[in-house]
LOTOR-291241 format. One line per 8 residues: number of its first residue (from 1); their letters; for each residue x, y, z of N, C-alpha, C. Coordinates in Angstrom, 2 decimals, padded with zeros to 5 digits. Example, Ala and Ser with C-alpha at 12.3 -4.5 7.8 and 13.67 -1.06 7.14 Angstrom:
2
1) AS) 013.19:-005.69:007.80:012.30:-004.50:007.80:013.20:-003.30:007.80; 012.85:-002.25:007.08:013.67:-001.06:007.14:012.90:000.03:007.87
//
This chain:
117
1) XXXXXXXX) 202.69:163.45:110.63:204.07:163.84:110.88:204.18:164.46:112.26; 205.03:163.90:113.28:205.15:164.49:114.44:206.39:165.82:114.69; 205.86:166.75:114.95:206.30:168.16:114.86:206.42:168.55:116.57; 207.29:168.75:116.79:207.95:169.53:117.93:208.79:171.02:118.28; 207.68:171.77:118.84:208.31:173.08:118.88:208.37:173.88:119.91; 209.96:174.28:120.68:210.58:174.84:121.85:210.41:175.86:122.11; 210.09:176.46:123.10:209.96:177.74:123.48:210.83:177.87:124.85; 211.03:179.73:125.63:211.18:179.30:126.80:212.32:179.98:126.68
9) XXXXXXXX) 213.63:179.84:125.41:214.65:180.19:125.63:214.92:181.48:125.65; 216.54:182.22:126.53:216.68:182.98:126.14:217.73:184.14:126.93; 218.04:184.70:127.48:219.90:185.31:127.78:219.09:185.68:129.67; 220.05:184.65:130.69:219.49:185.56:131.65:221.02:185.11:132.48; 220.72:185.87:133.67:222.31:186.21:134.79:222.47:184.46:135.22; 223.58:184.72:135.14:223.69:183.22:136.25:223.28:183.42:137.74; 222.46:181.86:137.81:221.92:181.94:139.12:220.41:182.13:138.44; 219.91:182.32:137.61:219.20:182.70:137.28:218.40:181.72:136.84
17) XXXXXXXX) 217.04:181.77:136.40:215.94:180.39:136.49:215.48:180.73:134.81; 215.36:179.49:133.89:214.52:179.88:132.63:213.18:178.20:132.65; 212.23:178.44:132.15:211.38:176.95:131.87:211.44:176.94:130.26; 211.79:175.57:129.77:211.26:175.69:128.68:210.55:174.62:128.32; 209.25:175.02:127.33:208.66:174.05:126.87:208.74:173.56:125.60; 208.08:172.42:125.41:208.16:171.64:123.91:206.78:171.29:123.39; 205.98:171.58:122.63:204.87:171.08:122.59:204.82:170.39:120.89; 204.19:169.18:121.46:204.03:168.22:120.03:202.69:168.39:119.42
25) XXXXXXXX) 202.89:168.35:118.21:201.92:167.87:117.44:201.04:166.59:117.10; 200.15:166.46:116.93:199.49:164.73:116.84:199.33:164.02:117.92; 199.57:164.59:119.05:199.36:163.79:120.52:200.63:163.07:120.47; 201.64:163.87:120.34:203.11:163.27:120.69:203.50:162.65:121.68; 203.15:163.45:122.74:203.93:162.93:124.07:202.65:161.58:124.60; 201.81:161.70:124.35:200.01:161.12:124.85:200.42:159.68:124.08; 201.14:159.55:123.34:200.99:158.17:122.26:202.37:157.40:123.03; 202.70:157.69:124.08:203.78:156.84:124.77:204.87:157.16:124.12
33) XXXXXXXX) 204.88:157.94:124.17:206.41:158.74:123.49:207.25:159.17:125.04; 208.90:158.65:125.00:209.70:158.84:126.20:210.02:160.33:125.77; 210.42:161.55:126.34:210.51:162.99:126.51:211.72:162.88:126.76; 212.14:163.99:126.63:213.80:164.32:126.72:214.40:165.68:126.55; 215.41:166.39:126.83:215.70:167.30:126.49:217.42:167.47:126.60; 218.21:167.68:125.20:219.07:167.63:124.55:219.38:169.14:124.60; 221.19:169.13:124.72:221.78:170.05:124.44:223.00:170.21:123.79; 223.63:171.45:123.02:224.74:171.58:122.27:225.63:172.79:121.99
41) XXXXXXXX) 226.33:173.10:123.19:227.50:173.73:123.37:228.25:174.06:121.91; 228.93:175.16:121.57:229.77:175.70:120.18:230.55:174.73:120.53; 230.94:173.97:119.32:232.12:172.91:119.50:231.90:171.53:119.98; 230.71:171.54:120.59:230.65:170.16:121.28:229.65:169.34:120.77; 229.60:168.15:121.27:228.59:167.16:121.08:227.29:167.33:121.63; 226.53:166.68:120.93:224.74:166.89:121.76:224.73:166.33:122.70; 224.13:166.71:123.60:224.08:165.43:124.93:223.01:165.35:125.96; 222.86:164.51:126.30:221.76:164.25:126.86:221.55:165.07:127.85
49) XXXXXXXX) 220.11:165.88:128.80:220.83:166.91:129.96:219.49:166.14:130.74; 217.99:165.60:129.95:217.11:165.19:130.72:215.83:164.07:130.27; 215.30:163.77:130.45:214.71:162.56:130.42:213.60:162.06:130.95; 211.94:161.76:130.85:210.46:161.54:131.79:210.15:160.73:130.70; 209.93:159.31:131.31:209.04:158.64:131.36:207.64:158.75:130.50; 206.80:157.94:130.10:205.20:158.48:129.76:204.49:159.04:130.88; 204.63:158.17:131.72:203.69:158.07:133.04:204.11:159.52:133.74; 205.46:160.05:133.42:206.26:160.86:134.15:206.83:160.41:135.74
57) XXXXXXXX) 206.56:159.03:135.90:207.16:158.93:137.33:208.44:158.43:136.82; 209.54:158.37:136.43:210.75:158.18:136.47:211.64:159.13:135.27; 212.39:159.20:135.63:213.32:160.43:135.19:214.67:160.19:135.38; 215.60:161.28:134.67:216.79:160.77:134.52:217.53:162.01:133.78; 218.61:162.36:134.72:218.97:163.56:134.68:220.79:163.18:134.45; 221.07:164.30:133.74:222.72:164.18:133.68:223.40:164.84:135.31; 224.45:164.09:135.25:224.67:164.65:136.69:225.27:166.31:136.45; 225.64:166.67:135.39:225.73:168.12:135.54:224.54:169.18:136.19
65) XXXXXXXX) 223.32:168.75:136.02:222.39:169.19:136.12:221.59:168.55:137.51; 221.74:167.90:137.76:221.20:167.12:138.80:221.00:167.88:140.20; 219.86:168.52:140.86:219.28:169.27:141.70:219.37:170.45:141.18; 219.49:171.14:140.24:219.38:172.14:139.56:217.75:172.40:138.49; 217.94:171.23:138.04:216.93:171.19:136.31:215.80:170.52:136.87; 214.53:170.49:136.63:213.58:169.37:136.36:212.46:169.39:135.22; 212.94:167.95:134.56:211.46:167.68:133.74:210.19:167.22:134.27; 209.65:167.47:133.07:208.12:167.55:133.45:207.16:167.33:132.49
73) XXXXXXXX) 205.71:166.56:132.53:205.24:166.51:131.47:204.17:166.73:131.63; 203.13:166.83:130.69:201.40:167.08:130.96:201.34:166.23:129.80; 200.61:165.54:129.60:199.88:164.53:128.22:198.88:165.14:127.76; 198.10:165.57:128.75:197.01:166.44:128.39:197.32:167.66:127.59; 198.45:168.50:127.46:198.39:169.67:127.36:199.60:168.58:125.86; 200.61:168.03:125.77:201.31:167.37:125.17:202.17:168.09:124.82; 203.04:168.34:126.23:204.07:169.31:126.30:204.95:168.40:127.64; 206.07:168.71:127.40:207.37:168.46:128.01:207.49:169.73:128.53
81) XXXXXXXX) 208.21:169.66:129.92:208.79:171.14:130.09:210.02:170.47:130.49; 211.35:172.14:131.26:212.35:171.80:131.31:212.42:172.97:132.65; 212.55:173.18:133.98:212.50:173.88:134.57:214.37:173.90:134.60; 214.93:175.57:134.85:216.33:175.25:134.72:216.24:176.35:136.00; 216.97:176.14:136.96:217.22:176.69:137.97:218.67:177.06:138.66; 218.99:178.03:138.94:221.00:178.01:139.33:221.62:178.06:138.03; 221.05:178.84:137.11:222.03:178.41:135.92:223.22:179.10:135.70; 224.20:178.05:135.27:225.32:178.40:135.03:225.88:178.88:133.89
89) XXXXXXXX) 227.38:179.79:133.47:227.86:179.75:132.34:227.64:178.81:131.32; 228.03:177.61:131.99:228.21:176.23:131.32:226.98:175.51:130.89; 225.62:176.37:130.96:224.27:175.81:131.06:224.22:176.07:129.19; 225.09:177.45:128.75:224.90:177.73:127.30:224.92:177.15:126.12; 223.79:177.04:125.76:223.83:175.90:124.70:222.47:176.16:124.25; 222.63:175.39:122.74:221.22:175.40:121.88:220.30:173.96:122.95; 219.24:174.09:123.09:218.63:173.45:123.72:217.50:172.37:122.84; 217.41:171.44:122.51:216.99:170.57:121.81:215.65:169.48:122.68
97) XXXXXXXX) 214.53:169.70:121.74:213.49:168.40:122.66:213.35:166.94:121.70; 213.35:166.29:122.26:213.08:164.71:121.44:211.80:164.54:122.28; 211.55:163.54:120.99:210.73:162.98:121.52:211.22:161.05:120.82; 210.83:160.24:121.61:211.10:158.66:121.16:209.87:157.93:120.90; 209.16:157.84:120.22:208.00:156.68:119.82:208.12:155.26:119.02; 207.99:154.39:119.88:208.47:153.02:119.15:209.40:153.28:118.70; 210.73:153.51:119.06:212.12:153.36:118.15:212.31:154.60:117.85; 211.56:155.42:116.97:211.97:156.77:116.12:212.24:157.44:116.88
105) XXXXXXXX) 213.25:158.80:116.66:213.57:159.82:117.46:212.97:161.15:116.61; 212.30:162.06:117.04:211.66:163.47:116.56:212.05:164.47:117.55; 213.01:165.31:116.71:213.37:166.47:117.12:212.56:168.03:116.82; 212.97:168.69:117.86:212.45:169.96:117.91:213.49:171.30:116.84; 213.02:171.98:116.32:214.38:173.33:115.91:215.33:173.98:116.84; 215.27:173.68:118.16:216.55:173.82:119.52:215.96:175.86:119.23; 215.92:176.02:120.67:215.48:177.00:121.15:217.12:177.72:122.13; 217.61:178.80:122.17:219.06:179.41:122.69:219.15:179.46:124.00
113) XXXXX) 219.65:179.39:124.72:219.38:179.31:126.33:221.15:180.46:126.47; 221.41:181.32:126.96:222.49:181.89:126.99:222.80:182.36:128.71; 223.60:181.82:129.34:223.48:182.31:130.38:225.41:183.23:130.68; 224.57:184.28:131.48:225.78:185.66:131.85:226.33:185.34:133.05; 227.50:185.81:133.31:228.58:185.42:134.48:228.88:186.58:134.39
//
């Protein structure tokens, strides 16, 4: 059973920098699993905020976030990270990791990211 669990989150100033990580169980990310990291605003829909590759050379970022955020992966360590940098009001949201293996999607328990204005 592939198990994914977030760390990382947690209340800081805007402008302000948080990393978070995801680390899988069973050699999650190592078994060609695409990485990702999902978010969900009170009221709103989940949505996509980031995105690496196996290899980690290609990526794919929402443009809200775009020169702000970067993912990141280690296979070795079989962790995703999420570097968040400049963060905004609008950054607040439960923060969610997937992972994609052959088709399936495996989620993490979403870790709080709260940012102050």
């Amino acid at each position: 059973q592939v198990q994914l669990v977030e760390s990382g989150g947690g209340l800081v100033q805007a402008g302000g920098s948080l990393r978070l990580s995801c680390v899988g169980s069973g050699r999650t990310f190592s078994r060609f699993a695409v990485g990702a990291w999902f978010r969900q605003a009170p009221g709103k829909e989940r949505e996509l905020v980031a995105r690496v590759n196996w290899s980690g050379d290609s990526t794919y970022y929402a443009d809200s976030v775009k020169g702000r955020f970067t993912i990141s992966r280690d296979n070795a360590k079989d962790t995703v990270y999420l570097q968040m940098n400049s963060l905004k009001s609008e950054d607040t949201a439960v923060y969610y990791c997937n992972a994609r293996i052959l088709g399936a999607d495996f989620w993490g328990q979403g870790t709080q990211v709260t940012v102050s204005s």
